[in-house]
PDB file of N, CA, C and O in Angstrom:
ATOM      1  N   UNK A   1      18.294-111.334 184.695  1.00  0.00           N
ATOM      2  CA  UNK A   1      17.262-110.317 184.848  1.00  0.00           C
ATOM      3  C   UNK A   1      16.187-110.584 183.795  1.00  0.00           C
ATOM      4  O   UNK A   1      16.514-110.916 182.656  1.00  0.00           O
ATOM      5  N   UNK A   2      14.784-110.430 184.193  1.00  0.00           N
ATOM      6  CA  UNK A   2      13.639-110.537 183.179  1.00  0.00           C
ATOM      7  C   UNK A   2      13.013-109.380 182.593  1.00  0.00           C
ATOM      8  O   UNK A   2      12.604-108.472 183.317  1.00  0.00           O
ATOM      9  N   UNK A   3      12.895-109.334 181.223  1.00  0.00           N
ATOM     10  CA  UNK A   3      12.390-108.184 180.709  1.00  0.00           C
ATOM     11  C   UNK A   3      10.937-108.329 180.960  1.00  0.00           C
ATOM     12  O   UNK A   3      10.600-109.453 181.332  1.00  0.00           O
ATOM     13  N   UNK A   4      10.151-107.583 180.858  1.00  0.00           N
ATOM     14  CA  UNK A   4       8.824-107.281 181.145  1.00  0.00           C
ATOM     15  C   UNK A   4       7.966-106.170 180.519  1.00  0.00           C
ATOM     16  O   UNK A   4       7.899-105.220 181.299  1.00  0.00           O
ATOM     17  N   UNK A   5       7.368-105.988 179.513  1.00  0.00           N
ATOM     18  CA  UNK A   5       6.232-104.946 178.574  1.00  0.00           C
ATOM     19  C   UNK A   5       5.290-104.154 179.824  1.00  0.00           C
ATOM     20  O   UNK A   5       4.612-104.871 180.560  1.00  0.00           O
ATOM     21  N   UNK A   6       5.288-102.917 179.986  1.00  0.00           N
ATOM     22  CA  UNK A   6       4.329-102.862 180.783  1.00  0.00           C
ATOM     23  C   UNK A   6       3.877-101.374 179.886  1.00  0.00           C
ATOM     24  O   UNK A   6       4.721-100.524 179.602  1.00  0.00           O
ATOM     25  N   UNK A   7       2.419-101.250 179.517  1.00  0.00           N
ATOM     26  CA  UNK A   7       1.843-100.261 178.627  1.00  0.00           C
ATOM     27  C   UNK A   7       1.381 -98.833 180.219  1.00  0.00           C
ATOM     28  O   UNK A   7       0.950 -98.823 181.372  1.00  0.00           O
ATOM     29  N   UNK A   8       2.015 -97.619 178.837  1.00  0.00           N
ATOM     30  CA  UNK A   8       1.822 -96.391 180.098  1.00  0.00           C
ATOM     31  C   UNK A   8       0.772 -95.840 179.281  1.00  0.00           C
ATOM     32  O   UNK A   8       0.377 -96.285 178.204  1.00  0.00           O
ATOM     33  N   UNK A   9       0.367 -94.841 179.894  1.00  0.00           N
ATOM     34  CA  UNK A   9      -0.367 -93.636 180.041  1.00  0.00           C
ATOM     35  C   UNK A   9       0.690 -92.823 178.666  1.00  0.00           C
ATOM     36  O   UNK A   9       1.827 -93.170 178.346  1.00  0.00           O
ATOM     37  N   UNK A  10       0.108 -92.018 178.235  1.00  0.00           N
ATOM     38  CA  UNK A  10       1.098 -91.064 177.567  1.00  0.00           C
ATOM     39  C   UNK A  10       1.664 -90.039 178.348  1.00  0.00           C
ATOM     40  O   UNK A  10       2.700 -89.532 177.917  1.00  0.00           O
ATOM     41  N   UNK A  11       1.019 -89.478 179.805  1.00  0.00           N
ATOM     42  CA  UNK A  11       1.333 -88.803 180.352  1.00  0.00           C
ATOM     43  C   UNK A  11       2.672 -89.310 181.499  1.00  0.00           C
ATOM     44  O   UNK A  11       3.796 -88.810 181.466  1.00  0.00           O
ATOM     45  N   UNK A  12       2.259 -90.336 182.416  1.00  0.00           N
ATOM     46  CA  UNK A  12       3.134 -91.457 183.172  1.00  0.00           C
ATOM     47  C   UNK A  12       4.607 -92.124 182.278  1.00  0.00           C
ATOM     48  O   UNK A  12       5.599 -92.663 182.768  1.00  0.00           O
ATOM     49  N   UNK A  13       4.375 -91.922 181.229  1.00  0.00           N
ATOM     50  CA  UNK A  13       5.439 -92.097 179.909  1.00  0.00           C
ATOM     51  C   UNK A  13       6.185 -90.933 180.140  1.00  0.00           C
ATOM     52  O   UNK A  13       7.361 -91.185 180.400  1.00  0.00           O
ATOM     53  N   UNK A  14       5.853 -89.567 180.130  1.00  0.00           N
ATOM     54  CA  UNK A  14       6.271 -88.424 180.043  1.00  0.00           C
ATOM     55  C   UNK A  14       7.140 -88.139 181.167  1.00  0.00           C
ATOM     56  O   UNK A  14       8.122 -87.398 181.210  1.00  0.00           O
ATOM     57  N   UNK A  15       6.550 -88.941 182.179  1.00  0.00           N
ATOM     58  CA  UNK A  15       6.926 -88.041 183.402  1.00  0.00           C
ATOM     59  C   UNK A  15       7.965 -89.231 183.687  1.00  0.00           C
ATOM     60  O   UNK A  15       8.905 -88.610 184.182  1.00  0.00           O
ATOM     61  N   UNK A  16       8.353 -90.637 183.659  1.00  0.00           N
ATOM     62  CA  UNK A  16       9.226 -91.361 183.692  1.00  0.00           C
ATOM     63  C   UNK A  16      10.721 -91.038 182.809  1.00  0.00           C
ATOM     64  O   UNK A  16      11.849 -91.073 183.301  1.00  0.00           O
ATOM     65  N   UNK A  17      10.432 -90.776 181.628  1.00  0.00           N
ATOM     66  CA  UNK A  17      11.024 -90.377 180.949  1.00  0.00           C
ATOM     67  C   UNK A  17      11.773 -88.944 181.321  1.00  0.00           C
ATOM     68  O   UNK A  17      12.983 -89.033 181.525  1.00  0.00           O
ATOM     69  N   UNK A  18      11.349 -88.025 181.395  1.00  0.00           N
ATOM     70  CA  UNK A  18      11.860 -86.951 182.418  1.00  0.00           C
ATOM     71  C   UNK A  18      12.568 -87.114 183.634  1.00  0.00           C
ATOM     72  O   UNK A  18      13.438 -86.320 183.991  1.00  0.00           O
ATOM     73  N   UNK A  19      12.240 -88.080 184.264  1.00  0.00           N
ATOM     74  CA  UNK A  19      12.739 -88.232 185.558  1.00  0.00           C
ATOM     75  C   UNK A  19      13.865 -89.055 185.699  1.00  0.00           C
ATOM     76  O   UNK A  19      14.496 -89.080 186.757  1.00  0.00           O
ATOM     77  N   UNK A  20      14.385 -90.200 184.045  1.00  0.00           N
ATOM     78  CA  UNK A  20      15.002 -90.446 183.866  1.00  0.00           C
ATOM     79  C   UNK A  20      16.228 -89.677 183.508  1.00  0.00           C
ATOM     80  O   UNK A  20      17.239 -89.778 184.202  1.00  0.00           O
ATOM     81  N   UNK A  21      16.182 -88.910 182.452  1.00  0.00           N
ATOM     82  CA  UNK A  21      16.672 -87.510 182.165  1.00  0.00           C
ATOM     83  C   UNK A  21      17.208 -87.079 183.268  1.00  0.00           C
ATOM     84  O   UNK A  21      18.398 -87.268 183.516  1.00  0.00           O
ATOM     85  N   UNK A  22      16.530 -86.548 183.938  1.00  0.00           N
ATOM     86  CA  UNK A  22      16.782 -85.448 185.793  1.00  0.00           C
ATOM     87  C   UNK A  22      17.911 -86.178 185.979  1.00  0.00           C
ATOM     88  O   UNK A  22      18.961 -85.538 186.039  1.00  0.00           O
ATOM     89  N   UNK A  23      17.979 -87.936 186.138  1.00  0.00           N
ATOM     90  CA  UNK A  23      18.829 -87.967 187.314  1.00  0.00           C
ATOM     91  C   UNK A  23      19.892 -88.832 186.462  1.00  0.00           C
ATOM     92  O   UNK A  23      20.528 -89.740 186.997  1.00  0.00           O
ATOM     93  N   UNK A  24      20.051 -88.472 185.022  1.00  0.00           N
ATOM     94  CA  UNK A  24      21.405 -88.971 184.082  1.00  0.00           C
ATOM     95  C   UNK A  24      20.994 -90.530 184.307  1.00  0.00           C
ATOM     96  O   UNK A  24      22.099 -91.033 184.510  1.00  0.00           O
ATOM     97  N   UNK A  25      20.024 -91.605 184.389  1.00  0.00           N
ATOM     98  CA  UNK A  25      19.934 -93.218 184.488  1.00  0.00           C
ATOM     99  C   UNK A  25      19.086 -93.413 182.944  1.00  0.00           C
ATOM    100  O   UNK A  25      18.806 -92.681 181.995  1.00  0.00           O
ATOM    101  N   UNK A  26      18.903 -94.660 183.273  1.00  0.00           N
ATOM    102  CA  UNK A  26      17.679 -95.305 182.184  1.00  0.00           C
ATOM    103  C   UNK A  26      16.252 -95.030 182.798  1.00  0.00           C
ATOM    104  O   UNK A  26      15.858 -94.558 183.865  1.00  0.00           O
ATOM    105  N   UNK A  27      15.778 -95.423 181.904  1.00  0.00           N
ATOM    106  CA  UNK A  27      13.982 -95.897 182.458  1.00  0.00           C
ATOM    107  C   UNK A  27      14.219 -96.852 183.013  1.00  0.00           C
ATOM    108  O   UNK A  27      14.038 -96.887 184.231  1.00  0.00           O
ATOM    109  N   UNK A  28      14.622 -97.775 182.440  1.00  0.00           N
ATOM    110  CA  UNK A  28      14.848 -99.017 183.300  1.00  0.00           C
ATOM    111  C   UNK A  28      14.873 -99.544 184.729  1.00  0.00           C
ATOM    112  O   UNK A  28      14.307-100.353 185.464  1.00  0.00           O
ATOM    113  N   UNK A  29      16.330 -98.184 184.701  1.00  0.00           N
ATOM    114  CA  UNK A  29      16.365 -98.285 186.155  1.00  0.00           C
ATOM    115  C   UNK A  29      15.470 -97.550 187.126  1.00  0.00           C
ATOM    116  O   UNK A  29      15.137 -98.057 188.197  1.00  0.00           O
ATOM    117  N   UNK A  30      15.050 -96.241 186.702  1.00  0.00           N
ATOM    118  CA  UNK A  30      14.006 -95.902 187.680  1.00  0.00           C
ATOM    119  C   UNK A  30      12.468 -96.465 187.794  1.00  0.00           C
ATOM    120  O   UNK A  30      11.638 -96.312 188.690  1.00  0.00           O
ATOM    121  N   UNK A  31      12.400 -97.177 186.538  1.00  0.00           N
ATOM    122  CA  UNK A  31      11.364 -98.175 186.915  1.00  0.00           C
ATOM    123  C   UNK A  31      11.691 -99.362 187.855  1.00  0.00           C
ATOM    124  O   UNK A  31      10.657 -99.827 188.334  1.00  0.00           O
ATOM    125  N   UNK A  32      12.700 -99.927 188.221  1.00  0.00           N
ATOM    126  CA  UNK A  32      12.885-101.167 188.642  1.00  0.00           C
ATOM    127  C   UNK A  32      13.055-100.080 190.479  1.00  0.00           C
ATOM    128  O   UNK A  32      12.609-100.531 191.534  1.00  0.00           O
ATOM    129  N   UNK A  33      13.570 -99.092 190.397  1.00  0.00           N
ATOM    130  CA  UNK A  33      13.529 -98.649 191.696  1.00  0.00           C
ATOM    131  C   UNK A  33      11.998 -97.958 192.652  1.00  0.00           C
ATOM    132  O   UNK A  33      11.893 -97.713 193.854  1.00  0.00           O
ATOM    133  N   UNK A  34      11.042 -97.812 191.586  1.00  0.00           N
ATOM    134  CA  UNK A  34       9.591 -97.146 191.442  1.00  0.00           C
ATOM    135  C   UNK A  34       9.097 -98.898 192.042  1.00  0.00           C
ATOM    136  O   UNK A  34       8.765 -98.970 193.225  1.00  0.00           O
ATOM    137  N   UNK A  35       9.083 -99.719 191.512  1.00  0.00           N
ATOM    138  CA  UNK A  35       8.510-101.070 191.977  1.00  0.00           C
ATOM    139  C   UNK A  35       9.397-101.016 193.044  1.00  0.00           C
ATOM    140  O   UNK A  35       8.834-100.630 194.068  1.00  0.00           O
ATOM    141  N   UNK A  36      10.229-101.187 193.139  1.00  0.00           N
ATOM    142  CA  UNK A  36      11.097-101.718 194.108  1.00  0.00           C
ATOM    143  C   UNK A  36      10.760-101.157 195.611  1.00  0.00           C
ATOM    144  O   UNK A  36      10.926-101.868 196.602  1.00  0.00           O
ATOM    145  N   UNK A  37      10.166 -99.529 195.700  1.00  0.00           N
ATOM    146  CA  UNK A  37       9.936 -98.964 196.775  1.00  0.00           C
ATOM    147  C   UNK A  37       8.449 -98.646 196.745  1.00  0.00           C
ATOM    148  O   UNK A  37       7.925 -97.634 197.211  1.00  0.00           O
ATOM    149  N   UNK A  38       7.775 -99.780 196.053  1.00  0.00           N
ATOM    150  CA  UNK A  38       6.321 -99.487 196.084  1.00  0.00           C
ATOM    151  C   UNK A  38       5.910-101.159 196.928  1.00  0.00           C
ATOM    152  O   UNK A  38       4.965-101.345 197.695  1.00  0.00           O
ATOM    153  N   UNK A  39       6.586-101.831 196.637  1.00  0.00           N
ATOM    154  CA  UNK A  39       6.733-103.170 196.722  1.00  0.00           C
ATOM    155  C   UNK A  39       7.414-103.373 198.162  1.00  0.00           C
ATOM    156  O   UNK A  39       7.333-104.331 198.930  1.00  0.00           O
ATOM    157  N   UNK A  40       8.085-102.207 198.275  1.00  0.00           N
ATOM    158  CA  UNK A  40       8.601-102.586 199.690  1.00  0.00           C
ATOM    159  C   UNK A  40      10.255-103.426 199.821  1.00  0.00           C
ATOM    160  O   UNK A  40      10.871-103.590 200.873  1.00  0.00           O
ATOM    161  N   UNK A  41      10.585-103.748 198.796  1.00  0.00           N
ATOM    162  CA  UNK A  41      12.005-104.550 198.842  1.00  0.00           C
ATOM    163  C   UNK A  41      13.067-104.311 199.623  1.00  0.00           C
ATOM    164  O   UNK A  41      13.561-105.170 200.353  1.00  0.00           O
ATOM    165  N   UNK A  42      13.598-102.809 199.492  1.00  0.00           N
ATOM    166  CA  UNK A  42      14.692-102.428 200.464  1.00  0.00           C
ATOM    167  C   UNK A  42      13.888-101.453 201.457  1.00  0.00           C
ATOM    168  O   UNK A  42      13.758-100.244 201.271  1.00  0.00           O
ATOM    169  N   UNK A  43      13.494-102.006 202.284  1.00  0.00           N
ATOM    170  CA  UNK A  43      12.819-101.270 203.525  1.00  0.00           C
ATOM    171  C   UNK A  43      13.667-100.296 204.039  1.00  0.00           C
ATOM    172  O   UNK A  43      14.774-100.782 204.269  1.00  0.00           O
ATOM    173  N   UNK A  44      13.554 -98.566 204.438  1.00  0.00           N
ATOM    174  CA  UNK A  44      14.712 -97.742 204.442  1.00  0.00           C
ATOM    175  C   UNK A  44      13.960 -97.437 206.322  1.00  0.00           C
ATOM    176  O   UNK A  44      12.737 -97.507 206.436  1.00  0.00           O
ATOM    177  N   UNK A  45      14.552 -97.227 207.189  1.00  0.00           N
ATOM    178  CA  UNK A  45      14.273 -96.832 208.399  1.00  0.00           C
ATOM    179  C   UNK A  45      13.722 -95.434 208.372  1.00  0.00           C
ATOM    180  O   UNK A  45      13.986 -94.530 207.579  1.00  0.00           O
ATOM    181  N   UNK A  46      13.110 -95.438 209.140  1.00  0.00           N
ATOM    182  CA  UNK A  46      12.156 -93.805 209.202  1.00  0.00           C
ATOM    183  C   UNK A  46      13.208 -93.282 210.278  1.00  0.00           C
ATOM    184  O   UNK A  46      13.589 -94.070 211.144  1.00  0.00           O
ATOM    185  N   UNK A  47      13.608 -92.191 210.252  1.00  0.00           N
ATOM    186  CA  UNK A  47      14.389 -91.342 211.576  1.00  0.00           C
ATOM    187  C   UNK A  47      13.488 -91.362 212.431  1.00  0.00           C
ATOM    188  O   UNK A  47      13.770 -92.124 213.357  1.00  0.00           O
ATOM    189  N   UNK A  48      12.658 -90.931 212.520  1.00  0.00           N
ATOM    190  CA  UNK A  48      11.438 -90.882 213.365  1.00  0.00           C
ATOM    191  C   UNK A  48      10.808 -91.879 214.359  1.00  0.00           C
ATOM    192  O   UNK A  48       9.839 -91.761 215.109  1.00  0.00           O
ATOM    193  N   UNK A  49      11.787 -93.050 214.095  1.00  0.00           N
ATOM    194  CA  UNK A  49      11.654 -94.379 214.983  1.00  0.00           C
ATOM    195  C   UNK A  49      12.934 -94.219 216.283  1.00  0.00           C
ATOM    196  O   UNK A  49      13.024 -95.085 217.154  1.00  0.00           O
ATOM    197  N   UNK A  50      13.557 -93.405 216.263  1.00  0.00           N
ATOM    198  CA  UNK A  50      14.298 -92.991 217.102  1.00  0.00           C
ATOM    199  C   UNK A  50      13.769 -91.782 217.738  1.00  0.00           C
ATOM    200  O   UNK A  50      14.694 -91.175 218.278  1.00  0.00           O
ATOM    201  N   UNK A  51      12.344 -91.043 217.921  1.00  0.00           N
ATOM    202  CA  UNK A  51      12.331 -89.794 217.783  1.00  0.00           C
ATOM    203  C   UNK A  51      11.639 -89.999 219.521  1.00  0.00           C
ATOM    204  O   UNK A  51      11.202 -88.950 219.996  1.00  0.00           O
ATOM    205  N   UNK A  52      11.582 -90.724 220.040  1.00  0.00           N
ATOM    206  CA  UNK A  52      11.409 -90.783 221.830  1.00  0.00           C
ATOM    207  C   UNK A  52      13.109 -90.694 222.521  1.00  0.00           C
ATOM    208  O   UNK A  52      13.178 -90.648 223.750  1.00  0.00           O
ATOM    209  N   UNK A  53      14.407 -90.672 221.723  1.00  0.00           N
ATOM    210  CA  UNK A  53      15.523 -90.403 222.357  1.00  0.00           C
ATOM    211  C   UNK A  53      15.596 -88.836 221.876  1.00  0.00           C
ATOM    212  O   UNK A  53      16.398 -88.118 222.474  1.00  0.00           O
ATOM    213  N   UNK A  54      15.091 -88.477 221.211  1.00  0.00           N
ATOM    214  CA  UNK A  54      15.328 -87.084 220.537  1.00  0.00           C
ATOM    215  C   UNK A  54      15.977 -85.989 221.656  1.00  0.00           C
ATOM    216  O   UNK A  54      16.873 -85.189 221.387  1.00  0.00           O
ATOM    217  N   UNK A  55      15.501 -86.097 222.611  1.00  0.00           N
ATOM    218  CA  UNK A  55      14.938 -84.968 223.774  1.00  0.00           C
ATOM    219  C   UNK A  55      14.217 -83.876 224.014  1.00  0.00           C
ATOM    220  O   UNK A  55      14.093 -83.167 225.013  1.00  0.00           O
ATOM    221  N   UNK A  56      13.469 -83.831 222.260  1.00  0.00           N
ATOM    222  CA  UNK A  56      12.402 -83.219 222.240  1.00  0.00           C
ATOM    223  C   UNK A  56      11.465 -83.584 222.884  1.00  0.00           C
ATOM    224  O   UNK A  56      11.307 -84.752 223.237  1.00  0.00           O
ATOM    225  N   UNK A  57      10.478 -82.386 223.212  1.00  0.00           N
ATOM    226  CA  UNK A  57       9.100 -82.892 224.292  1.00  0.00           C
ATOM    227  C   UNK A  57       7.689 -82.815 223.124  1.00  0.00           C
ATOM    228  O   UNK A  57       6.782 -83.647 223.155  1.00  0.00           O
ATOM    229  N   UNK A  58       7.738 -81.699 222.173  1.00  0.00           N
ATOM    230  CA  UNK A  58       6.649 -82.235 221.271  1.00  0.00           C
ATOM    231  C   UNK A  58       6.301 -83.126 220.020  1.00  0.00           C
ATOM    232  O   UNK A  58       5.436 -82.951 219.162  1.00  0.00           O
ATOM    233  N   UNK A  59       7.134 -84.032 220.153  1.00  0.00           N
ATOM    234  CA  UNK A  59       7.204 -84.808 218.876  1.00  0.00           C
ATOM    235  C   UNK A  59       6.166 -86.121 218.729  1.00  0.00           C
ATOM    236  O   UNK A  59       6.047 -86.821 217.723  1.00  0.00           O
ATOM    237  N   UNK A  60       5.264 -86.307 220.320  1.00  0.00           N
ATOM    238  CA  UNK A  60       3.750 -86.874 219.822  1.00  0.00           C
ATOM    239  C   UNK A  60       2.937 -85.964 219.154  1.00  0.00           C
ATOM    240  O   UNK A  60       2.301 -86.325 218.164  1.00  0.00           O
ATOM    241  N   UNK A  61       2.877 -84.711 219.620  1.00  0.00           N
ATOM    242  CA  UNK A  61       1.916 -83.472 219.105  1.00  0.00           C
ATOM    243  C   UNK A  61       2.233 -83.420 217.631  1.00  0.00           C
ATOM    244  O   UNK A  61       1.264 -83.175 216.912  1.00  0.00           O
ATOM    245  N   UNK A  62       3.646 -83.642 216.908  1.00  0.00           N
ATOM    246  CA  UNK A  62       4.181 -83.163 216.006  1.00  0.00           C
ATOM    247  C   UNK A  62       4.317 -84.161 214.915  1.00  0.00           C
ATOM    248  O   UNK A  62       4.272 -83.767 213.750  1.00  0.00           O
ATOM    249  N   UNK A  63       4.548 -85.962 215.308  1.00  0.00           N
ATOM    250  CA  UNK A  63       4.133 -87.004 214.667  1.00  0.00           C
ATOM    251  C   UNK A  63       4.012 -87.168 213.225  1.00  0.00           C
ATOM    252  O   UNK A  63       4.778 -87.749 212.457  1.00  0.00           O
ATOM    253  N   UNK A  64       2.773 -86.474 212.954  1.00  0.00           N
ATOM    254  CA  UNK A  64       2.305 -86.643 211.594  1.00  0.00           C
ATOM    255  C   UNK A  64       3.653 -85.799 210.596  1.00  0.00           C
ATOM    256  O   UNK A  64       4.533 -86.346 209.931  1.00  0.00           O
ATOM    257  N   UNK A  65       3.399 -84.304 210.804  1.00  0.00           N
ATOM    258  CA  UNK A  65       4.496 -83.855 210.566  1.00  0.00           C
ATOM    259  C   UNK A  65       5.780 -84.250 210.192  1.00  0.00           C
ATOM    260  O   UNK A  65       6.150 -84.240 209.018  1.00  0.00           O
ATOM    261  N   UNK A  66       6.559 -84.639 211.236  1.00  0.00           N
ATOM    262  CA  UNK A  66       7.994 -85.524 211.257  1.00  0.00           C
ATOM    263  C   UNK A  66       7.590 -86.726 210.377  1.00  0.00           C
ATOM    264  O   UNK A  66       8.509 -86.736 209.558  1.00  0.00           O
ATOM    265  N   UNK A  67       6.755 -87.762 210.050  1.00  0.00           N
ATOM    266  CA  UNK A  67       6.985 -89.008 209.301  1.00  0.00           C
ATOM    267  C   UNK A  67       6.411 -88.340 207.908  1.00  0.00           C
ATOM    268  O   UNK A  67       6.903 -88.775 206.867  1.00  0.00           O
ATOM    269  N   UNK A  68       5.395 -87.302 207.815  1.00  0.00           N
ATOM    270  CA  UNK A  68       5.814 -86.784 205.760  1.00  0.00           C
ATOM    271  C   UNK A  68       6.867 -86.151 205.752  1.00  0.00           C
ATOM    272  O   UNK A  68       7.091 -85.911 204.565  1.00  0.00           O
ATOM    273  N   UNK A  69       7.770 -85.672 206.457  1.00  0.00           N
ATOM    274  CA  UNK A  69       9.078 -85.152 206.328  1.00  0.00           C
ATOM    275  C   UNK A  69      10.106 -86.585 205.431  1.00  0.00           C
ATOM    276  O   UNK A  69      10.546 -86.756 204.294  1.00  0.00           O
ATOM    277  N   UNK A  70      10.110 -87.240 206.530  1.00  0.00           N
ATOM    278  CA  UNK A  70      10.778 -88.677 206.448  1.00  0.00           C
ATOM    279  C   UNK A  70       9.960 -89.066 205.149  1.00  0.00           C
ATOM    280  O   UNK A  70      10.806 -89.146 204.258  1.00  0.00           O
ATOM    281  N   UNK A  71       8.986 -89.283 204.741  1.00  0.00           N
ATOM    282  CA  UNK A  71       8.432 -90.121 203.830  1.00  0.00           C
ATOM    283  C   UNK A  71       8.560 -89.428 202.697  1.00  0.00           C
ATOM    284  O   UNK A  71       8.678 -90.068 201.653  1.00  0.00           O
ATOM    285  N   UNK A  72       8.563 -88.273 202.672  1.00  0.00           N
ATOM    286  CA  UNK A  72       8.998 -87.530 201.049  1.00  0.00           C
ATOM    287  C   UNK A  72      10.811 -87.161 200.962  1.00  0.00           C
ATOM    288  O   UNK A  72      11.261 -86.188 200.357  1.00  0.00           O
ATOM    289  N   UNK A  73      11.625 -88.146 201.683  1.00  0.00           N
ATOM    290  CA  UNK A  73      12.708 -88.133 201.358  1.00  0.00           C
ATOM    291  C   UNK A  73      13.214 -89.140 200.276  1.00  0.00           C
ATOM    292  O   UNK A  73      14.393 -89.125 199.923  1.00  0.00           O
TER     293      UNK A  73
END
């Protein structure tokens, strides 16, 4: 694994750091997972790519909706 310096914000510092905290990890690691899903690496399936078997009838009307659901998971 390669270490890497990357200079924050004092605020973006704050809020990494916290969020490290929240979820009991390192910075480390929620930085390497912050690139990792900005970057695209482990591509996660949208539910919503299944959402024409649904047997719902408004889920073109509803679209936008259903994928920020999915995308702020």
């Amino acid at each position: 694994m390669k270490r890497t310096t990357v200079k924050l914000p004092d605020d973006l510092d704050a809020r990494l750091r916290h969020e490290a905290r929240r979820r009991g990890t390192t910075i480390s690691q929620v930085t390497r997972e912050a690139i990792n899903d900005h970057l695209g690496g482990e591509r996660r399936r949208l539910g919503a790519a299944a959402a024409g078997r649904s047997g719902r009838r408004d889920v073109s009307e509803r679209i936008e909706e259903i994928l920020r659901e999915e995308l702020s998971l």
